[in-house]
C-alpha positions in Angstrom: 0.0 0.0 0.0 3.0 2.3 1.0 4.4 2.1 -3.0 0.4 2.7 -4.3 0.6 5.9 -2.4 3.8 7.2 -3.4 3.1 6.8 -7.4 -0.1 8.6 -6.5 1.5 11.3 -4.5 4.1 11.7 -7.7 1.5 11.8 -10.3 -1.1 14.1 -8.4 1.9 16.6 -7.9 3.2 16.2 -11.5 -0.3 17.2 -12.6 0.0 20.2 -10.3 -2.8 19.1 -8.0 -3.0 19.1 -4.0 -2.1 15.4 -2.5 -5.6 15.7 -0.9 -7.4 16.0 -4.0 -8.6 12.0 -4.8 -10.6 9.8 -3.3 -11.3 7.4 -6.4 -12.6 4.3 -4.1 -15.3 3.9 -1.2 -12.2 4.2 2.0 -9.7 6.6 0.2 -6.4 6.8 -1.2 -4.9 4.1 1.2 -8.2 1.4 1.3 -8.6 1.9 5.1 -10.3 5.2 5.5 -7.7 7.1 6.7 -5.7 10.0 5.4 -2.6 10.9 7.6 -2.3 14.6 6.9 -5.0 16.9 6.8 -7.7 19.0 8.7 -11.1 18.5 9.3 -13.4 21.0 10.4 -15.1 20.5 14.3 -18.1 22.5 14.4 -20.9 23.1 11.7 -24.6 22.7 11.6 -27.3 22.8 8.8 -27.9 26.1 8.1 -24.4 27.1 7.1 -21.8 27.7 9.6 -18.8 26.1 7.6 -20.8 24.6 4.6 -18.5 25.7 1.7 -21.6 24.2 -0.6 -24.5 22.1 -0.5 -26.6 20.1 -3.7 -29.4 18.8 -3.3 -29.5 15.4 -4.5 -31.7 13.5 -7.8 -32.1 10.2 -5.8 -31.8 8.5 -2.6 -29.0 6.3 -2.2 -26.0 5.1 0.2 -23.1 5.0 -1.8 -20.4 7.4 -1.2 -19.0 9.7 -3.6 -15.7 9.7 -5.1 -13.3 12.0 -6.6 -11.0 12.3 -9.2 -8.7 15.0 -11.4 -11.9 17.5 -10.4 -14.9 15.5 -10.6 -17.1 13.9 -7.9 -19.2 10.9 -8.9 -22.1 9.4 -7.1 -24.5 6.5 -7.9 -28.4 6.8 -7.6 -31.6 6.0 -8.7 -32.9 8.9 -11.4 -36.6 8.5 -12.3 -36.4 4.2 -11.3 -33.4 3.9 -13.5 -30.0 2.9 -12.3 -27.7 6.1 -13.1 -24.5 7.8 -12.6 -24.2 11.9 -12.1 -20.7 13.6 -11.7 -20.4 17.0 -10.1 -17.1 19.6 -10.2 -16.0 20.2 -6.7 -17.8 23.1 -5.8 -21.1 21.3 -5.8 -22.1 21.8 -9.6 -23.4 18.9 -12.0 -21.6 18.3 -15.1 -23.7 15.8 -15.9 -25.8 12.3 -15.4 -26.6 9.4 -17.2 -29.0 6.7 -16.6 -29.0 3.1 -17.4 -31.7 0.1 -17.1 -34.1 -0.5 -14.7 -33.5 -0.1 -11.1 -34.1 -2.6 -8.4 -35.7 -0.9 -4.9 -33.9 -1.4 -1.8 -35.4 -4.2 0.2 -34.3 -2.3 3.9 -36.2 0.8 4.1 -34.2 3.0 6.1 -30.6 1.2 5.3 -31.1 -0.3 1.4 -31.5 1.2 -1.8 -30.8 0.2 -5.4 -27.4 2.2 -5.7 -25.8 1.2 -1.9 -22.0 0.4 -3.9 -20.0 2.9 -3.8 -18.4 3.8 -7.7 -14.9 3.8 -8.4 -12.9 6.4 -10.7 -9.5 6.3 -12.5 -10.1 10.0 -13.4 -10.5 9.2 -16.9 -13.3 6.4 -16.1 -16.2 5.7 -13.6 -17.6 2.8 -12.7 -20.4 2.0 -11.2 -22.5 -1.0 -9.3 -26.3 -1.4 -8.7 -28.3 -3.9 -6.9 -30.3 -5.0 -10.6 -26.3 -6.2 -11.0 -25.6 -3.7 -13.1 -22.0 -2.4 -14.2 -21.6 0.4 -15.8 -19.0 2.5 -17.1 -18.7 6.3 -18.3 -16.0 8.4 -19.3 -14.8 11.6 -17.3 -17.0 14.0 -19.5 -20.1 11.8 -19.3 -19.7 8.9 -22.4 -21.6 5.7 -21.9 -18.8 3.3 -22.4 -20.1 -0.3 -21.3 -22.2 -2.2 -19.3 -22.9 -5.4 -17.7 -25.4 -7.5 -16.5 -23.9 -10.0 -13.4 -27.4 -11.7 -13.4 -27.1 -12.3 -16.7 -23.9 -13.3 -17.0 -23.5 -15.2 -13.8 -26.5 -15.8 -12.2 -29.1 -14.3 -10.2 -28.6 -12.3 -6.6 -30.2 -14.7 -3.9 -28.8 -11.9 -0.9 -31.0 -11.6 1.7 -30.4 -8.0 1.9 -29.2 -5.3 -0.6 -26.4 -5.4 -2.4 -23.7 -3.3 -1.1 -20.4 -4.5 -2.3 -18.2 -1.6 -3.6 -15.9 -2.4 -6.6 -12.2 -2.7 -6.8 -9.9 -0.5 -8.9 -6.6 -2.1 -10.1 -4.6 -0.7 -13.2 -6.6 -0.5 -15.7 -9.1 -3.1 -14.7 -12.0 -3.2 -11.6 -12.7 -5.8 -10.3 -16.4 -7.2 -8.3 -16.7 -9.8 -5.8 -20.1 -11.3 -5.4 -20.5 -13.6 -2.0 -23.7 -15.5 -0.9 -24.8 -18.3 0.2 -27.2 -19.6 -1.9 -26.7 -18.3 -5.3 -22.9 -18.0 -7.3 -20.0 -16.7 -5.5 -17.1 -15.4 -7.5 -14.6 -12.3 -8.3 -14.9 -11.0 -12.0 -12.1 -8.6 -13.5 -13.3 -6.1 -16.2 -11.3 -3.8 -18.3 -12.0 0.0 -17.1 -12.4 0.8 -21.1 -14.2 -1.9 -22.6 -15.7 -4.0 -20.3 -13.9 -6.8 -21.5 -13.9 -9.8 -19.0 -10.2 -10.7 -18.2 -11.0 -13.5 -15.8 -13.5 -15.1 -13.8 -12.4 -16.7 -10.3 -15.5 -18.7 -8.6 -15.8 -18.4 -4.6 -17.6 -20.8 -3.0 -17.8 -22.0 0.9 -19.9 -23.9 2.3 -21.9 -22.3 5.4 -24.7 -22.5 7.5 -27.5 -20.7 6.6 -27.5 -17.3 5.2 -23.6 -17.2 6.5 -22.3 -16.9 3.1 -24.0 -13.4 2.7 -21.8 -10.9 2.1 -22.1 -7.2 1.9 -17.8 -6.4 2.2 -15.8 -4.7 0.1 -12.3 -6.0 -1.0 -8.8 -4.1 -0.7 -5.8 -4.5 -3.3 -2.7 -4.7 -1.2 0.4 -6.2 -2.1 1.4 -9.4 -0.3 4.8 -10.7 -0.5 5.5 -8.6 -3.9 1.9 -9.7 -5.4 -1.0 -7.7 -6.0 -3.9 -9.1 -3.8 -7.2 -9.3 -3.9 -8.5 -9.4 -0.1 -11.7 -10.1 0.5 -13.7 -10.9 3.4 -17.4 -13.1 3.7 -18.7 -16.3 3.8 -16.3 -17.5 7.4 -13.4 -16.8 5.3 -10.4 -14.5 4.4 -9.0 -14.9 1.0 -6.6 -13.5 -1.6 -6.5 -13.7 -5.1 -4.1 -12.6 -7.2 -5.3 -9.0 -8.8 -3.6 -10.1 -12.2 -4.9 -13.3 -13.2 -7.6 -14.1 -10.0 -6.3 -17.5 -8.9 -6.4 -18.3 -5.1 -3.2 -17.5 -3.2 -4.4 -18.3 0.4 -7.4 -18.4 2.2 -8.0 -18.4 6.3 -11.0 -19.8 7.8 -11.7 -20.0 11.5 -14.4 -17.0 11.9 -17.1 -19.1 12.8 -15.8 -22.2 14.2 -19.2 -23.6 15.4 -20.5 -23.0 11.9 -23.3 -20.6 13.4 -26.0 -19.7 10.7 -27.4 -16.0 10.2 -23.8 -14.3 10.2 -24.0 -12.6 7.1 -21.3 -9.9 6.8 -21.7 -6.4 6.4 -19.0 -4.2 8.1 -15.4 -4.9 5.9 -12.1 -6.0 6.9 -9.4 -3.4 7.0 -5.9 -3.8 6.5 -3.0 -2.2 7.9 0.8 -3.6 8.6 -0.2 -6.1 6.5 -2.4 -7.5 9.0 -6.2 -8.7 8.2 -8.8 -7.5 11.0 -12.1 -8.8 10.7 -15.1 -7.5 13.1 -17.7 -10.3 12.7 -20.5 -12.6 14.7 -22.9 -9.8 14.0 -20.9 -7.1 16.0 -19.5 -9.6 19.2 -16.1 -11.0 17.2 -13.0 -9.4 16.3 -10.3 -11.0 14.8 -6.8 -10.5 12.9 -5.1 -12.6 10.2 -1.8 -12.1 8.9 -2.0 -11.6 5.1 0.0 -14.0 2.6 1.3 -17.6 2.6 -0.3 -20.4 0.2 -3.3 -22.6 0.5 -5.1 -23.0 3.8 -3.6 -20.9 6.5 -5.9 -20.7 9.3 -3.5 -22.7 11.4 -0.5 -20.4 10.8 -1.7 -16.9 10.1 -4.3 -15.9 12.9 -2.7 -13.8 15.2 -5.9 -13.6 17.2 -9.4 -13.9 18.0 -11.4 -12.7 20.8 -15.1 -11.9 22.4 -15.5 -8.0 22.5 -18.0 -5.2 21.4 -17.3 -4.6 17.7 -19.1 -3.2 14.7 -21.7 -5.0 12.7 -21.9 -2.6 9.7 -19.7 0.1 10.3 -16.1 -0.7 8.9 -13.2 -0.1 11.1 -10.4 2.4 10.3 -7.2 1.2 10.2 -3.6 3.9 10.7 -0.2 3.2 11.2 -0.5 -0.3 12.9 -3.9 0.1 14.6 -7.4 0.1 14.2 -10.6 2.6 15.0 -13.6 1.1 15.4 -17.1 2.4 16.8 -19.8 0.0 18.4 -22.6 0.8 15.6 -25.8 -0.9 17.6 -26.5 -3.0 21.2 -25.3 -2.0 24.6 -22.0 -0.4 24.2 -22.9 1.4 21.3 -21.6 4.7 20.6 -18.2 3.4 22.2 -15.1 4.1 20.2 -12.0 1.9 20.6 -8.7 1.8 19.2 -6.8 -1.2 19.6 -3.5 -2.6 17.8 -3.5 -4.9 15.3 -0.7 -6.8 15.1 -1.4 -8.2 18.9 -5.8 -6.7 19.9 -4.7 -5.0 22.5 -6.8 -2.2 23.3 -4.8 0.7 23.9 -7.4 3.1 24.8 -11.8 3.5 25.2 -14.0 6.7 24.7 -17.6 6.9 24.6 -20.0 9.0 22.6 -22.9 10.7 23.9 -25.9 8.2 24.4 -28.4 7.7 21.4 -30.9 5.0 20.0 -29.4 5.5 16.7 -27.3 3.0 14.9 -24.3 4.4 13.2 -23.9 3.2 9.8 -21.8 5.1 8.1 -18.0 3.6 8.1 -16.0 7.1 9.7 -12.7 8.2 8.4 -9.7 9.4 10.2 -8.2 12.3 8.5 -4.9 13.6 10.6 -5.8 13.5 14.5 -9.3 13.3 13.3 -12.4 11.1 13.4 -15.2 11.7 11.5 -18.4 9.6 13.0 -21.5 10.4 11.1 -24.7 8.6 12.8 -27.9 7.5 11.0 -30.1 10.9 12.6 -27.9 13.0 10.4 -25.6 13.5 14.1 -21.9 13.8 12.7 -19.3 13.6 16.1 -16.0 15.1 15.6 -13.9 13.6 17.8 -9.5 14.6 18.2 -7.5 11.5 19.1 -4.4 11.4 21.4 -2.0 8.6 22.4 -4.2 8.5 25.4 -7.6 8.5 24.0 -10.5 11.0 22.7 -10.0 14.4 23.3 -11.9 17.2 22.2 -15.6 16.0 21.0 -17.8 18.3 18.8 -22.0 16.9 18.0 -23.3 18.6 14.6 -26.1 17.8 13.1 -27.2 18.8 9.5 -30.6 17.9 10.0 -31.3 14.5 7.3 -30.1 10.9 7.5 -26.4 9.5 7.0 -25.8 6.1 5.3 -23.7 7.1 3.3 -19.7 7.1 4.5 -17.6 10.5 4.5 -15.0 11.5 2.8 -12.0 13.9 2.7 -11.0 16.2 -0.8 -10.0 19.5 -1.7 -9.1 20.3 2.4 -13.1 19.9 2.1 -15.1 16.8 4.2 -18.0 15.4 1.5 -20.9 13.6 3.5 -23.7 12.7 1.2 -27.1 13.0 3.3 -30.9 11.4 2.4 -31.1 14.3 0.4 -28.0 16.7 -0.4 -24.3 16.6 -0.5 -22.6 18.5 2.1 -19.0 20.4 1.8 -17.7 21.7 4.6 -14.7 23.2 5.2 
């Protein structure tokens, strides 16, 4: 991951642009929601104390945006039809386009048919629908491709709505598709064309409704080879980016074989090191990345009972994770812990609240980012010690959707407009 962000840091400063400037995949330039360097405002509310813009929005969805050489991109239903809409970044739209059918949301308050978050080279988008759609447009707004996955490969048999973000790698993305009772597989795709470059099935069997999988995958690169990681279905794997063939895989999430743990919340990576909330918000566990073949018996560093998320995916920085207890008893508590060993270095504790925090937060500098369901976005400064200074802001409509960090600006997409705030 270190080399990814270097060539990235060259290029964006050949091109004359600020190092903070791209976001191209659902959790940023580094895949684990965190930005080291940066500043994020503390206080702002809804009627404009430190909104540089705010758009109102065609559709609801829960994707997040992303950003690219100038453009944000954002997926959402327009008028019941799957579409994508890119904006400049001052809030204006360039321009949308809109594809087949959509497919509703089954959750009504969590689902809709865009919840994947779109993926951008700069010179392509890409994005994923819930109908299985995937579909491609240049920078200025050219329909380039699309595919049908149910088509293709079968039909979606999720209990749940499809949220699995795609993958960018070269000049390829890639889609991973986990469930229990219908096809499991990655599939590669060529940014331009849409041309299939491989095909790689995935398929564990689990108790049921287990092998549901709403995770996104990371690209890291393991022992000098480009990985795909991916988490569902009681298993850790990686394939290689290039061709798709299984490297490794790591079982032991759900040694009882317990039915009804679907996945929603991802893995994040950092170190090197694979940590996996799971057991619907009560597990947490962390897997050395790499080796060949089976490698649960060598690679898990450890496993243990705790509070954890269930749908909002950890944070991971510098050899330790961020996590916040989305739902149940403890939630609202925020815990960072390292990975390499789980212990917990230090606990803080939001202010109390019946509503579930969806919404995967972002660390940007010394600062989280924790938007919650009500449209509540905490603001929290982290020390060596623990939370420091906490800030509640509320702009006033729903937050599914995870933040993100461009421009010096944070971009949090609400029920009904994007904010920038600055």
């Amino acid at each position: 991951m270190k080399s990814k962000t270097v060539v990235c840091s060259l290029v964006l400063g050949l091109l004359g642009l600020p190092l903070n400037a791209q976001w191209q995949e659902w959790r940023g330039p580094n895949g684990n929601g965190s930005v080291p360097e940066g500043s994020l405002p503390m206080e702002f509310d809804a009627e404009g104390k430190r909104v540089a813009w705010k758009t109102p929005l065609p559709g609801r969805a829960c994707s997040t945006p992303v950003v690219a050489k100038g453009h944000l991109f954002i997926t959402s239903p327009i008028d019941g039809k799957d579409s994508l809409v890119a904006y400049d970044l001052n809030g204006k739209e360039k321009w949308r386009q809109s594809y087949g059918e959509q497919t509703p949301g089954r959750g009504q308050r969590v689902g809709s048919s865009a919840n994947s978050s779109p993926v951008t080279d700069g010179e392509t988008v890409v994005g994923y629908f819930k109908s299985g759609r995937v579909a491609a447009c240049s920078q200025d707004g050219k329909k380039l491709w699309d595919k049908d996955l149910h088509e293709l490969y079968g039909e979606d048999k999720l209990w749940w709505d499809q949220g699995t973000s795609p993958l960018l790698y070269k000049d390829r993305v890639i889609v991973v598709v986990m469930q229990t009772e219908g096809n499991s597989y990655l599939v590669s795709f060529d940014l331009r064309s849409g041309k299939v470059n491989w095909k790689t099935d995935r398929k564990f069997e689990t108790a049921k409704e287990s092998g549901d999988s709403y995770t996104s995958p990371h690209l890291i690169s393991v022992d000098g080879v480009d990985t795909v990681v991916s988490f569902g279905a009681d298993h850790v794997t990686g394939h290689s980016a290039q061709s798709g063939e299984l490297i490794w895989f790591c079982g032991g999430i759900n040694p009882e074989t317990k039915g009804m743990w679907r996945t929603i919340a991802s893995s994040v990576v950092t170190g090197g090191i694979v940590v996996v909330p799971h057991g619907r918000g009560e597990y947490l566990m962390a897997i050395k990345a790499g080796g060949k073949g089976d490698v649960t018996k060598t690679n898990v560093l450890w496993r243990k009972k705790m509070a954890t998320a269930d749908a909002a995916t950890l944070v991971g920085h510098d050899g330790n994770v961020y996590q916040i207890v989305d739902r149940g008893k403890s939630r609202g508590l925020v815990t960072c812990l390292e990975a390499k060993t789980g212990k917990t270095l230090w606990e803080g504790k939001l202010p109390k609240s019946a509503s579930t925090y969806y919404s995967s937060p972002i660390l940007v500098g010394d600062t989280l980012c924790i938007p919650r369901e009500d449209g509540v976005v905490f603001m929290a400064k982290i020390t060596d010690k623990g939370l420091g200074e906490v800030k509640e802001n509320n702009l006033g409509e729903a937050i599914i959707a995870s933040p993100i960090y461009v421009d010096g600006k944070l971009i949090l997409r609400g029920a009904k407009h994007l904010w920038a705030l600055k």
